[in-house]
N, C-alpha and C positions, 0 to 999 in steps of 0.2 A: 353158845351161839356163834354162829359161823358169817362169814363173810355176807355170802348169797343169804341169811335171813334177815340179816341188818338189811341192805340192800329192799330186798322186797318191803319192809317196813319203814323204810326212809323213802321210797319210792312213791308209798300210801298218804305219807303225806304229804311229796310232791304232790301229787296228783289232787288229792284235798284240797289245799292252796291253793292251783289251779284253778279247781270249779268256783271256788270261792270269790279269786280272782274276775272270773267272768261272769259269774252272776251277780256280782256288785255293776261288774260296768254293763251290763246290760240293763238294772237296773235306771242306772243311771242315763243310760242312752232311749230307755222309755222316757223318763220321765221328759229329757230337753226334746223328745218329737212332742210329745203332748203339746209342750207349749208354744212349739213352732206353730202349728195347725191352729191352735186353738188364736192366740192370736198375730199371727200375720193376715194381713191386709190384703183381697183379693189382686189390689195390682202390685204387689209387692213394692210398697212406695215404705213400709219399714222396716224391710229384710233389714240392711246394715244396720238397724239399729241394738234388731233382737240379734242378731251376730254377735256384735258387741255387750250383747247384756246377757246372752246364756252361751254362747259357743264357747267363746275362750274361756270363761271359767270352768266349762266342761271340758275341754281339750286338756289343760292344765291339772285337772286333776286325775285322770284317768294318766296320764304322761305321770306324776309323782306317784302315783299307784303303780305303774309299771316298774322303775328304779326302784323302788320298794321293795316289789317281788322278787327281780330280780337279786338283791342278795339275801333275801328270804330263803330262796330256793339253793343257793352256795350256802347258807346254813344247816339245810337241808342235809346237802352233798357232803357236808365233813364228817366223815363216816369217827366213828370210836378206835381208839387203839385197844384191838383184839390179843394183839400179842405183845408176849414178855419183851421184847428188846423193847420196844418203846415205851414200856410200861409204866417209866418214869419220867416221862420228858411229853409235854404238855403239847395240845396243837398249836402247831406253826402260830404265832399272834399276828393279829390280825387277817389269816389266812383266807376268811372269809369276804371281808374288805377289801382284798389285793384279787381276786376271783372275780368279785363283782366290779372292779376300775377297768380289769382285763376286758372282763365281758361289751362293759359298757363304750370303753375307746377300741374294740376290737375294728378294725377295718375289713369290709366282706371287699370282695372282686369289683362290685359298682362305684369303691372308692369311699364310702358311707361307713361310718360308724352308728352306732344305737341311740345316743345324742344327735347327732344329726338325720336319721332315718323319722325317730318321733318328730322331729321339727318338720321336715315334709309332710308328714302325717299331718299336723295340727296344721300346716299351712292349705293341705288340701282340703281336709275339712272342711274350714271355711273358704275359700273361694271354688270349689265344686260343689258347695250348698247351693252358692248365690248361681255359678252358670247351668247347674242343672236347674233349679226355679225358674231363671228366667229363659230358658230353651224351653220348657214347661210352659212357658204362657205366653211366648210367641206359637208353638204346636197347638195351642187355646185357640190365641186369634185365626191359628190357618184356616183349623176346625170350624169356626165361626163363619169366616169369610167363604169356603165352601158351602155349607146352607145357603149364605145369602148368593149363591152364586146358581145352584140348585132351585132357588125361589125365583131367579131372574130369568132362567132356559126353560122353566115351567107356564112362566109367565109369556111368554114367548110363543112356545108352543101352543099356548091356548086362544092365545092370537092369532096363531096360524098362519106366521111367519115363519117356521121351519116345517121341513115337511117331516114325515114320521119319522124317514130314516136319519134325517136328522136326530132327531132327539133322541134315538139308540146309538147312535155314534156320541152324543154328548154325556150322556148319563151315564155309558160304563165309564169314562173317564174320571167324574166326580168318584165315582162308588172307588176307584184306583188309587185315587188322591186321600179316599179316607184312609185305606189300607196301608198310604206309605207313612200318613200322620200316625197311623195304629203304631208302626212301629216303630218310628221315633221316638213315641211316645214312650214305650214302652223300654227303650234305650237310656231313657233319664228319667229313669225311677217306676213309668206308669205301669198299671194292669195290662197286660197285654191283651188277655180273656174279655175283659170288662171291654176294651176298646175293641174285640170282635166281635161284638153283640150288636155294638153301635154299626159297626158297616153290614152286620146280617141284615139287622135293619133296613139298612137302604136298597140292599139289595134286592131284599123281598117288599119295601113300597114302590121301588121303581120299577121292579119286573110287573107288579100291579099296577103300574099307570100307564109302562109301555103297552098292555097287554090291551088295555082299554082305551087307548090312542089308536092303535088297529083297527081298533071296531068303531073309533069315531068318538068313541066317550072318556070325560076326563075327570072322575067324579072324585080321585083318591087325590088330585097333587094338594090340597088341603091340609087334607091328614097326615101327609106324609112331609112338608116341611114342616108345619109344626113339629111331629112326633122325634123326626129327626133333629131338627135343630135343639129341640128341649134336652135330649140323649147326648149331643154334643155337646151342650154346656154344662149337663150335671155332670157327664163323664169328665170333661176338663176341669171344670171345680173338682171334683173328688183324685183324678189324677196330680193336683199343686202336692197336696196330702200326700199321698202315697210317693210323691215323688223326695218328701223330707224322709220319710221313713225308709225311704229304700237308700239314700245316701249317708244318713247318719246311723242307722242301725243296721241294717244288711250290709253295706259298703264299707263305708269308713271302719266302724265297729268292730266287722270279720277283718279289716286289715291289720289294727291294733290288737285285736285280739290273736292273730297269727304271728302278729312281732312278739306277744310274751308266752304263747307256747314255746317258740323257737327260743329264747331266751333264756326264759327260766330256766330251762332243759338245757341246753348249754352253760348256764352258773351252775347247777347241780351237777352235769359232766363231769367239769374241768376239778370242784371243789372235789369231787370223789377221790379223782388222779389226783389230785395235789395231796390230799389229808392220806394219800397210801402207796405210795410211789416210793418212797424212803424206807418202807416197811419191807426187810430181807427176804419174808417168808412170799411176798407178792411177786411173781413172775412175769404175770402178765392180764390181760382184763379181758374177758369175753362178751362179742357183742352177742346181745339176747334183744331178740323180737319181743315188741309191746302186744299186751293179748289182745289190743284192738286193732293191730297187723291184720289187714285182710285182703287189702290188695300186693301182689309181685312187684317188689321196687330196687332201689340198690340195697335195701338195707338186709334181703336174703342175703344174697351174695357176702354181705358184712357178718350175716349171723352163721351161715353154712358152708363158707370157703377158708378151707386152711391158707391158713397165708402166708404164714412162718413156721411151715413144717407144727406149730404143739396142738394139732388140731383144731378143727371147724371154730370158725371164731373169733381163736385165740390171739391177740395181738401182744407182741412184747411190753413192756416199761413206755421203751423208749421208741414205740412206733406206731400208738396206739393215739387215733386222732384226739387234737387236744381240743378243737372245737368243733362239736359231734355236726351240728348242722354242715358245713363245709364239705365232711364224708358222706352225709346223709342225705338231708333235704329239709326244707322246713317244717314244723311243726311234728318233728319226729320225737315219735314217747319211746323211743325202745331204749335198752339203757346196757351199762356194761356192769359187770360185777370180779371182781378181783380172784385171781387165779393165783395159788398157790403149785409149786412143781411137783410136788404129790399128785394133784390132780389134773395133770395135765393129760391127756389119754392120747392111747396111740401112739407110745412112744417106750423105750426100752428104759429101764435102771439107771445104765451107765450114761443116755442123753439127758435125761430127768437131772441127773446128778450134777451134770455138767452144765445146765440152763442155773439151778439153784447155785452153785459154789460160783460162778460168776455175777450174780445177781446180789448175793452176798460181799461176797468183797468189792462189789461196784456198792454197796450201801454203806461198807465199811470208810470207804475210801471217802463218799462225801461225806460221814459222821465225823472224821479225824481230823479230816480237810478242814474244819473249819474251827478246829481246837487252837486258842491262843496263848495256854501258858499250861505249865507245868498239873493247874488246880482243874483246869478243864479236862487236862488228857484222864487225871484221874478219875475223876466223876463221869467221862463217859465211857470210860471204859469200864465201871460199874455199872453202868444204866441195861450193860450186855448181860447181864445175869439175870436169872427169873427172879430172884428178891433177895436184902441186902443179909437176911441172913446165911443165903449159899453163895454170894461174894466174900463175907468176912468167913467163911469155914474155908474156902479155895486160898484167901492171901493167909491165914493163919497158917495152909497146910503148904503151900509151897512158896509165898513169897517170905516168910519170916525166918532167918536163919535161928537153928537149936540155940548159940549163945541167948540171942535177945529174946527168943521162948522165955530161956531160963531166966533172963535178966526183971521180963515185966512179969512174969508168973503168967504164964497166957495158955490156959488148960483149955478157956472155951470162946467158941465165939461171941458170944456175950462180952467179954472184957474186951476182946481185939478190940472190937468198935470202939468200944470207951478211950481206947487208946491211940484211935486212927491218926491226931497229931503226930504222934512219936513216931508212929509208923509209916509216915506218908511216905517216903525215899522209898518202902518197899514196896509200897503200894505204885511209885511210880515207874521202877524197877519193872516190874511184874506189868504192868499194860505194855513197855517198851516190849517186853520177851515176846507177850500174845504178839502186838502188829508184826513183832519181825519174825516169828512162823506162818502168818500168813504169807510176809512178803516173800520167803524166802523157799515154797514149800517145793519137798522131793518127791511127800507121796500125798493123794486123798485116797479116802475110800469111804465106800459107803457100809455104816456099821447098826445092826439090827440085834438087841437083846431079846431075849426069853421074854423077859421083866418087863418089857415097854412096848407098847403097840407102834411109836415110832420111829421111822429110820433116824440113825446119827451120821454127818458128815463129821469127818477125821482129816486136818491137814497136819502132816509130819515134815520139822525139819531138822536136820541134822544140826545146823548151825547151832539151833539152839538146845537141841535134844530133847525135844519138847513135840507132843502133840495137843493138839486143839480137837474138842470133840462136840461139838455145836449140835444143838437141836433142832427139829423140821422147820421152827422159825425164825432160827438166828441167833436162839442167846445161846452163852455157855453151859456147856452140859457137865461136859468136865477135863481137863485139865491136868494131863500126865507130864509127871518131868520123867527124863529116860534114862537115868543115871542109874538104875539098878536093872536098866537093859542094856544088852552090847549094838542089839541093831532093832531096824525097826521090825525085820523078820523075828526076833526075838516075841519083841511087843507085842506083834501080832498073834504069832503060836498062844501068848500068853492069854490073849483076849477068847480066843477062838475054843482054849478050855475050860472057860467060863460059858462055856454055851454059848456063844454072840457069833454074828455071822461077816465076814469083813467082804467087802467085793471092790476089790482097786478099780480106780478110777483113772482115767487118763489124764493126762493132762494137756488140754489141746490149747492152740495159738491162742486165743482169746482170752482165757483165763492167764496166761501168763502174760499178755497185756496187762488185766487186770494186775497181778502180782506185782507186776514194775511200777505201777501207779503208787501201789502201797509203800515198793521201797522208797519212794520220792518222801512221801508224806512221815516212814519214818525218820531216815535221816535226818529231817525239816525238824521235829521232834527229837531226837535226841540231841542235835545242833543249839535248840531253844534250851533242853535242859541241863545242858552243860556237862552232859554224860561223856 
């Protein structure tokens, strides 16, 4: 199993958790409309009370529901160690807890952390429950005091104190003033549709009264405050309703639920890069569009522009955004998946080679870096081998001097171990040799067997007269001392009649950065060990 199918399957159950996620709180954000509607008090005289009796214990738990998720989904994101070098050495502890305190005290650009953006949330909640209800039932009253204002110009006219043109000049005004209440209305939570029924309405009993005003007759203003006034107070009663639904589950709801797309997705990011960022064989991470990608956003340009020369994508280790929202946008599902320098496209052997052997020894350099006695440097310099029986066959074959072969009788790997005590001096001997051919090296090259489908990096150095032969993802392969060669030209002829194919590598500024880093680190190291 490869990177990218881990990836897709950790992905799935992001995405699981997710719906899961939000179809809990949706639930839940059913159920506290239900009981808003059902009972609050037409004048809203015990809004604050049901605020206090269902809001904040719903606010509260959807808010510990999120912080949940959130390092539910950094659980997620801590991918397996796939390859040999790390094969022994456990994830980071606590990694996933340090992902999600990051995520959580993360500071975006409005100065807001995740902590403090929920506490806006749950504060807006409630007090845009209460100003949208009560903007809701003042738009009630206007509606109301309209009719009765409509019942008054009718009245009027039928007394035959205005004259006709009057009452065409007053009445598109009312029919104007329902229109702007429509959309108020409609502004804090209400039906917009529903409340354009109610001004069709007027409009077609008043073109029906003006129309028989002309001719002298005024048989409909009857039916028509009734019918209207009755349309404007069922529709404002049914508007209080719609207007908690549209605050607490469309509004608020879609807000909360846009802060834990964005979130979780960002704890799953970062935990990915953290749990594989250490890993030699990882070069860099490619951003890949989510299959629900359908609109043109930044995040082509993240999925389809080379940016660092390794093709469309591909972002380095150390350049690849740590908080994907920031790059992205919010509630972006698209995700990155770990890139190995084999598979980098669109690029030659010799740059391939030279992205991996720096990315390497940059992995080396923190692994050693943080070694603090003699018992460390040994065991991690172990942990570099695919398993602990081709470690004890390597220090049996070339750290063990023939005397002390002969002394403990050490014919096989099997006994070495048994004996690794007596032998630690060589065993610590033998990691100082490996770092100081890294640190010190004249040649690499890239070296391909017959026998093996994958390429071998080769660092040669004179110093120690030693080559290092490391595998496509960083552990040791194997391990030549050079002492029955005169040169490395020698070694090579020698490799090359074995069938194997060698292609030198350069060695450019950045890598022998790297390199001097190393010699800090072993110095530091042989200093400690009294070598």
């Amino acid at each position: 199993m490869d990177y990218r199918q881990v990836v897709e399957a950790t992905r799935k159950e992001l995405l699981r958790k997710l719906l899961l996620t939000e179809e809990e709180a949706n639930r839940l954000a059913r159920e506290i409309v239900k009981k808003f509607q059902k009972e609050l008090a037409p004048d809203l005289s015990n809004l604050d009370e049901l605020i206090d009796k269902y809001l904040n214990e719903y606010a509260d738990t959807l808010a510990d529901k999120l912080f949940r998720t959130v390092k539910e989904a950094a659980e997620i994101g801590a991918l397996p160690n796939l390859l040999p070098i790390t094969a022994s050495e456990p994830t980071e502890p606590g990694l996933t807890s340090k992902v999600a305190e990051e995520i959580i005290n993360y500071r975006y650009p409005d100065g807001l952390n995740l902590s403090e953006r929920v506490w806006k949330w749950k504060r807006e909640l409630q007090e845009g429950l209460k100003r949208t209800l009560l903007n809701q039932a003042r738009l009630r009253n206007s509606a109301q005091k309209i009719a009765y204002e409509l019942q008054y110009t009718i009245e009027q006219i039928e007394k035959g104190e205005f004259t006709v043109a009057m009452a065409e000049e007053q009445l598109p005004k009312i029919v104007k003033k329902l229109k702007q209440i429509a959309l108020l209305s409609a502004a804090n939570g209400g039906d917009l549709n529903s409340w354009r029924k109610v001004v069709k309405q007027a409009e077609k009993y008043i073109e029906e009264l003006t129309d028989n005003i002309q001719y002298g007759l005024k048989p409909a203003y009857k039916r028509l405050i009734k019918n209207l006034t009755d349309a404007i107070e069922n529709r404002s009663e049914r508007a209080v309703g719609e207007a908690i639904k549209w605050w607490i589950y469309d509004k608020q709801l879609y807000n909360l639920k846009r802060i834990a797309r964005t979130e979780m997705s960002n704890a799953y990011h970062l935990s990915l890069i953290k749990s594989t960022e250490k890993n030699p064989a990882v070069v860099g991470y490619r951003w890949t569009l989510s299959r629900s990608h359908k609109v043109r956003d930044i995040c082509d340009d993240l999925a389809h522009k080379d940016h660092y020369g390794l093709g469309p994508g591909v972002f380095p280790k150390d350049k690849v955004p740590r908080i994907k929202c920031r790059a992205s946008h919010p509630q972006c599902l698209c995700y990155i998946v770990p890139v190995s320098a084999i598979e980098v496209k669109g690029m030659d052997r010799v740059k391939r080679t030279q992205i991996q052997v720096r990315t390497i020894l940059k992995d080396y350099h923190s692994m050693f870096s943080n070694v603090r006695d003699d018992r460390e440097l040994v065991e991690t310099f172990k942990s570099l081998f695919t398993s602990p029986k081709n470690y004890w066959k390597h220090v049996l074959k070339h750290a063990v001097p023939d005397k002390v072969r002969e002394k403990y009788n050490l014919n096989n790997w099997i006994r070495t171990s048994k004996l690794s005590h007596k032998l630690f001096p060589y065993q610590k001997s033998y990691a100082l040799s490996f770092l100081e051919t890294l640190a010190y090296p004249e040649k690499i090259a890239l070296a391909q067997s017959p026998k093996s489908e994958f390429d071998r990096i080769v660092f040669y150095s004179s110093k120690r007269r030693m080559a290092v032969i490391l595998g496509p993802t960083g552990e040791i392969a194997s391990v030549y001392e050079l002492d029955i060669f005169k040169s490395w030209g020698e070694w090579k002829n020698y490799v090359l009649s074995q069938g194997e194919t060698v292609l030198e590598v350069s060695i450019d500024e950045e890598t022998k950065q790297m390199a001097k880093k190393i010699q800090m680190v072993h110095r530091k190291l042989v200093r400690g060990s009294g070598k």
